[in-house]
N, C-alpha and C positions, 0 to 999 in steps of 0.2 A: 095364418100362413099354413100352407096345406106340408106334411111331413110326409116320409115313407111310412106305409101301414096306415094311413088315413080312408075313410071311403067317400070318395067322390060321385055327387049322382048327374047324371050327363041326360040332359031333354035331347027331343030330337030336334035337330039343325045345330046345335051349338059344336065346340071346338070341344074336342078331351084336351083338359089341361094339365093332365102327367101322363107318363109311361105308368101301364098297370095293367091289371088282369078282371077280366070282367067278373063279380062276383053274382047277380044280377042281373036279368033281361038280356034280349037279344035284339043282334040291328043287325042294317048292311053299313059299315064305314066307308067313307068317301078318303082313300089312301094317297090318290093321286099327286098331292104335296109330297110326299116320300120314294112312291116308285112310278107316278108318270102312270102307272094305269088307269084307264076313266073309268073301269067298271067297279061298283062300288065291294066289298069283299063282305061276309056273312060272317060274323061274329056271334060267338054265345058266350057262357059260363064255361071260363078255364081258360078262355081266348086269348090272349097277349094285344093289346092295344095301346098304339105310340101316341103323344101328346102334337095337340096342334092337327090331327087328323079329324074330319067328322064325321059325327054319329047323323047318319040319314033320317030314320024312320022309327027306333024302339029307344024305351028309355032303360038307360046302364044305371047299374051301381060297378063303379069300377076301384078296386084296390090299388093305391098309387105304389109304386114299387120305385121310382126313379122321378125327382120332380126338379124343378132351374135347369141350373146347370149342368147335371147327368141326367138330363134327358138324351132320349136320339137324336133331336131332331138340333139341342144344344151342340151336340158332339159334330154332327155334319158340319153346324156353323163353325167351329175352332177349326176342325179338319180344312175346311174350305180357305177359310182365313189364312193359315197357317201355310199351304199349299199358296197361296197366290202372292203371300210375301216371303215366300223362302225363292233363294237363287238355284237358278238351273247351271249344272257347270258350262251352257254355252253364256249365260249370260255373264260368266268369269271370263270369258273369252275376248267379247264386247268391252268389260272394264279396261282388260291388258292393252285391248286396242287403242281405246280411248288413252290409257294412261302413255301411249306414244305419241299416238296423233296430236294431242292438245299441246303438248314442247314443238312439236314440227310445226304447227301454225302458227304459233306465236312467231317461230323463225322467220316463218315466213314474211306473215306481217311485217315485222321487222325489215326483213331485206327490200319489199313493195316499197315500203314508206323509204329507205334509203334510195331505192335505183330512180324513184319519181321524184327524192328532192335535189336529189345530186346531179344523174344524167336526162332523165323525160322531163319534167319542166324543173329547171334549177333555180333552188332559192323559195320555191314556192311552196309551204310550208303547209297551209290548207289544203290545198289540194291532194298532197303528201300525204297528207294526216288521214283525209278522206277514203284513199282507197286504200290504206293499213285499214281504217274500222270497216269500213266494205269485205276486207278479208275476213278481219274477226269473225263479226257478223255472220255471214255466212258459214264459214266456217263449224260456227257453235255445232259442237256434239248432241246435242238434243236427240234427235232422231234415231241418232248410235243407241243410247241412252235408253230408250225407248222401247226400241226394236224388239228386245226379251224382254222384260217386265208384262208389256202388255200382251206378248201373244200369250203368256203364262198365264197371266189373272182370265183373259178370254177361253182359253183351250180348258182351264182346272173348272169355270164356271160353268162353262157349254157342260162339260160331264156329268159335273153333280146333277144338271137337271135330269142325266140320264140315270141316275143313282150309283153312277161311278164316281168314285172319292178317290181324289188323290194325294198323299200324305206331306209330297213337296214336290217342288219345281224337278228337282235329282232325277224324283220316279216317274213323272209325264214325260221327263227326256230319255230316259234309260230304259223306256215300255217299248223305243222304237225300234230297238236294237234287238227285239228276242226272237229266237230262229227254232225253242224246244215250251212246252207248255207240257207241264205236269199235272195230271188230273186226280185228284181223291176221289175214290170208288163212293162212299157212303157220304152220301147229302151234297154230294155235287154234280157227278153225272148221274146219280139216282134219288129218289126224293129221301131216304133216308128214316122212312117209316114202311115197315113191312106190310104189306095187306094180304089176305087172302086171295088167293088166283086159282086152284082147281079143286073139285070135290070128284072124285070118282068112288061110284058107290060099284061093292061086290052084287052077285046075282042072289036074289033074297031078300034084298034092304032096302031101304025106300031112305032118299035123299034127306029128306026134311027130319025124319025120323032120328037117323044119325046125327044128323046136326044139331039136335037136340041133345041128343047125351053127349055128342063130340065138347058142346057150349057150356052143360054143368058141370062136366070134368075140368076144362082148361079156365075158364075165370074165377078157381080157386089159384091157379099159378101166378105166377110176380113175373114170368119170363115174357121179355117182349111180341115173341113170336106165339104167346098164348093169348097176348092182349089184342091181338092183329086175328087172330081166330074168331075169336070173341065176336069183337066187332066186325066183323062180317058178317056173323050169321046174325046180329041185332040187326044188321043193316036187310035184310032177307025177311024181316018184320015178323022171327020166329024166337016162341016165347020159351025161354032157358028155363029150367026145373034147379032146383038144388040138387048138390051131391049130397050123398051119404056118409062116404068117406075119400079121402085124396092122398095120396103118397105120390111126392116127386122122386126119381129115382134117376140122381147125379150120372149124364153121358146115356142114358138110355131114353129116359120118356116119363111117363106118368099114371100111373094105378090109381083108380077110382072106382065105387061102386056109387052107380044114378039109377032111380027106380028100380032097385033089388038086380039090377044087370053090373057086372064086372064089365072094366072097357079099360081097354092096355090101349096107349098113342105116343108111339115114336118110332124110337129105327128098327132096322133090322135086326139087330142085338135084344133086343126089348122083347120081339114075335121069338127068336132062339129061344130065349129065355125061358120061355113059358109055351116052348114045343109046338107054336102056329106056322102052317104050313104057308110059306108065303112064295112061293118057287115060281105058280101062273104070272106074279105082277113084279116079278124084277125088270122084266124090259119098261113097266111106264114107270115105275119110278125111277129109272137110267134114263129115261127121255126127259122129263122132269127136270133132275139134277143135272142134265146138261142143257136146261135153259135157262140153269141159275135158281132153280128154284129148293128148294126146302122142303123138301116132302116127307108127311109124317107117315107110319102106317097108322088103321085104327084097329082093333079086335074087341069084338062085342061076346063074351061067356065063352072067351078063347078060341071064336071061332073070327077066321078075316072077313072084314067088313065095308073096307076100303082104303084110301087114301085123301088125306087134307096135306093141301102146298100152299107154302106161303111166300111171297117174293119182292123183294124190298124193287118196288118196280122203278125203270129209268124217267126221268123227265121227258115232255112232250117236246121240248125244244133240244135236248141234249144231241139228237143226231143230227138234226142241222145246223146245229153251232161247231159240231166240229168238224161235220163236211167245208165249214166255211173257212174256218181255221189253217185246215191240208189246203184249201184254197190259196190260202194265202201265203203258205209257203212253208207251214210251220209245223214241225213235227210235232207229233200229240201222243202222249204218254199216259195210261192210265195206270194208278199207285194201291194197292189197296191190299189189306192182312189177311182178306178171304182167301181160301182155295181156289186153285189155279184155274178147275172148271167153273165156279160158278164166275171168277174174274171173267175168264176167256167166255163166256154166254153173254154176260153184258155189252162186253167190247165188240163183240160181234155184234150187238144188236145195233149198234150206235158206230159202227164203223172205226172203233180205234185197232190199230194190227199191233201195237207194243203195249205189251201187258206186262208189268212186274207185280206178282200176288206172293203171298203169304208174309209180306213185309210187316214187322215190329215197327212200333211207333218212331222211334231211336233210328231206325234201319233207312228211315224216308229222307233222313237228311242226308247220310249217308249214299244214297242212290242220288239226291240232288247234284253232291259233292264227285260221282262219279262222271257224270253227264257232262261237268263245268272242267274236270279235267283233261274232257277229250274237245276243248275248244267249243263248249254249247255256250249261249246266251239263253239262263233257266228261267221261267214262271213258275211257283207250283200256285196251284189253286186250293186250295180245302175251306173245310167250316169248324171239323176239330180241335180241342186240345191235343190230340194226340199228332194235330199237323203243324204245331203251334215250331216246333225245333229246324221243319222243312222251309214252312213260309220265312223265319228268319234267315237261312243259307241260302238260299235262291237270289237270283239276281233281281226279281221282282215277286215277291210274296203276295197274292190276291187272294183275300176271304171274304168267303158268300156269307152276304151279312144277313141271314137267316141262322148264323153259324154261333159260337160261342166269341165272348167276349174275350178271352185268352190267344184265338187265334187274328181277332181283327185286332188286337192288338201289337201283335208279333209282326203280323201283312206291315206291305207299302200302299196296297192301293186296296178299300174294301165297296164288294161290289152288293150292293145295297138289294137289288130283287132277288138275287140265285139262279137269275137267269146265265143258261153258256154265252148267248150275244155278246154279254156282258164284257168277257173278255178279248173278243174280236175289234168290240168296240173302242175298250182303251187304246189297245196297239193302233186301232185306225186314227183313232184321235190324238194319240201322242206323234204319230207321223203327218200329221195334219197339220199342229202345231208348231214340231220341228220343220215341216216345210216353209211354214208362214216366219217363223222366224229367223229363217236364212233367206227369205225371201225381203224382208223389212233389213237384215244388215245388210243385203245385196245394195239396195237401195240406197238406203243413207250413204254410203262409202261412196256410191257411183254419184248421188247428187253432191261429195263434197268436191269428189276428184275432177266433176266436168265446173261445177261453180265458183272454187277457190281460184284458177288462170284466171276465169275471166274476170273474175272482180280484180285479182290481181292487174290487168290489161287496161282495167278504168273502166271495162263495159258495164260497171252497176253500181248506182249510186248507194248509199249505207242505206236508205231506207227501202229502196227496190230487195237488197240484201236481206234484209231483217224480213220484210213478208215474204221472201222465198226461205228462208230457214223455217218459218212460223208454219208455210204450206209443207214443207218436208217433215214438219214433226205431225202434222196433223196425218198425212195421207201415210203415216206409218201406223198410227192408232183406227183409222178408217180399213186401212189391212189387216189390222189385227182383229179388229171386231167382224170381220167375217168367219170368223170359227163360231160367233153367236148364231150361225146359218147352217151352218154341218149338220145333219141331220142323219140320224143313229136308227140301228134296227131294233135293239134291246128295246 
């Protein structure tokens, strides 16, 4: 029996059979079972690969990290499960119905079977008897019954195949009602890993050169935005030297000496510091920092050199997800603890006008709580721990399950790709469902209200009764399973 910490070796065409990390060879996976994309995705060493997915073309050695039952692909099935047999509060509605209607029919019954043995034909007791069970019959709540359960199990399944998970019936019904959507800056409208985006080299220097000693200085650092340096200029297929020496130096930047050259890379305090004149290149690095981006300086034997920017760039889908969004009616909010200019660069780039920046972790639930006081129905969205306190106070918590296990755990509904669609498509889908299921008790109530007179009247024999009850429950589950036809953009 395979354990966590085991290594599993994965041929090509077969299924990975735990959640784990490829230690081992490189493939493309065939993901489609998890997010519905058909194109197969490039994996290597370091890569995170979910069980039940398959290895296309190279052979893995993959470290199990999660195997049974805490797998993902286990957790969607309970999620799934657990959503389609939990109650929506309209199908408490249906019950209370139900729990009137079924005493009034029996009354009914009842008074049919007296006024037909007493006054309509007198003494005639079969006959009597006949059109009470023709009422029953007909009557039967089945269809009532129905009505919610199955637009639930159809609406929560149609999602999941979109990699929308929804945690219970509550949250597919309570998705329809949200009029404000709250967004996390980092790993939801943007991908949440910094890259390099600009080199501008001073007059004197030559690009490649720089990037050279820019590469052995910062891949002695641990700081993310040194790692994202890095690999960029590996990516540029340019080969890094070692340093000499490296001192990080806390709120400023970084001192190194590479190939017998002193090289200073950070802010503007850093160049003061050590008396470089940087006075020509304050207007690009003010253009820069107001397109969100991170810009370092660099000085080569304390003389400037240029500037490297780094920028935790937006996703390719993010502006059109939430153009669709304002489409549909819904205010959109983006939340994030950055500085107000590089917030207000992003949201501009992606169309959102409400920005609240420099928020504490603590602070976002707090701003949830104010939105909900002024009459909002709130979404937040994140993939943080640190959104883990918002997705719980909101009226619907959704995490991009690219995200941490703390926050899809806090969420009501977690959205499986990290795609924005993703959440246009709940709201569409949860009002899709809620339609169908006021459309299915429309139904039933109207086929008891027009078939209980007339059976009561004698126009239907108990078993004409019994296959029009049978057809009324069925053409209620043939209504429901049209949500298996809804077809999503995500």
């Amino acid at each position: 029996e395979v354990v966590a910490g085991d290594i599993v070796y994965v041929k090509p065409g077969e299924k990975i059979p735990v959640d784990g990390e490829i230690v081992e060879g490189k493939s493309a996976i065939d993901e489609s079972m998890l997010t519905g994309e058909s194109i197969p995705v490039d994996k290597s060493i370091g890569d995170v690969v979910i069980g039940s997915t398959i290895n296309k073309n190279g052979f893995l050695k993959v470290k199990a990290t999660k195997v049974g039952r805490d797998t993902a692909l286990a957790q969607i099935i309970k999620v799934v499960e657990e959503a389609q047999g939990s109650k929506a509060p309209i199908q408490r509605v249906a019950d209370q119905i139900s729990g009137i209607f079924v005493p009034v029919v029996v009354v009914i019954a009842i008074i049919t079977f007296a006024v037909w043995m007493i006054f309509v034909t007198p003494g005639d007791f079969g006959g009597a008897l006949e059109k009470m069970i023709a009422v029953l019959v007909i009557a039967c709540p089945c269809a009532l019954g129905l009505a919610t359960p199955t637009s639930i199990m159809a609406g929560s399944g149609r999602s999941a195949e979109y990699g929308i998970l929804f945690k219970g019936g509550e949250h597919l019904e309570a998705t329809h009602r949200l009029d404000t959507v709250i967004l996390d800056k980092t790993g939801t409208v943007t991908n949440g890993k910094p890259v390099l985006t600009d080199i501008i080299v001073a007059d004197g220097f030559h690009e490649e050169e720089i990037l050279r000693l820019v590469g052995a200085a910062e891949k002695n650092s641990e700081h993310p935005l040194a790692e994202a340096i890095v690999e960029g200029i590996r990516e540029k297929k340019i080969d890094i030297p070692s340093s000499e020496t490296f001192e990080a130096i806390p709120g400023f930047g970084i001192e190194s000496v590479v190939e017998g050259k002193q090289l200073l890379i950070g802010t503007r305090r850093l160049m003061k510091k050590f008396n470089i004149d940087i006075e020509e290149v304050s207007k690009s690095m003010e253009e820069l920092e107001r397109e969100g981006k991170t810009a370092m300086l660099i000085a080569i034997d304390k003389e400037y050199a240029g500037i490297v920017a780094v920028a935790d760039t937006v996703k390719d889908t993010s502006k059109a997800a939430i153009a669709r969004l304002k489409k549909m009616g819904l205010d959109v909010v983006m939340i994030t603890g950055d500085n107000t200019q590089t917030a207000q660069a992003i949201a501009k780039q992606v169309g959102i006008d409400h920005v609240i920046a420099e928020v504490l972790p603590e602070g976002k639930a707090e701003e949830v709580k104010k939105l909900q006081a002024n009459g909002k129905k709130v979404a937040m969205v994140g993939d943080g721990i640190n959104d883990a306190p918002a997705l719980a106070t909101a009226n619907i918590g959704m995490a991009i399950g690219t995200g941490t296990d703390v926050a899809m755990e806090a969420a009501d509904i977690t959205l499986i790709r990290g795609d924005l669609n993703s959440i246009a498509d709940a709201i569409f889908m949860s009002k899709m469902t809620i339609r169908n299921i006021k459309q299915n008790l429309f139904w039933a109530l109207a086929y008891n209200a027009l078939g209980i007179p007339i059976a009561a009247l004698g126009f239907l024999a108990p078993w004409v009764a019994g296959a029009a009850m049978a057809f009324s429950s069925v053409s209620v589950v043939l209504n429901a399973l049209r949500l298996q036809r809804v077809k999503l953009k995500s």
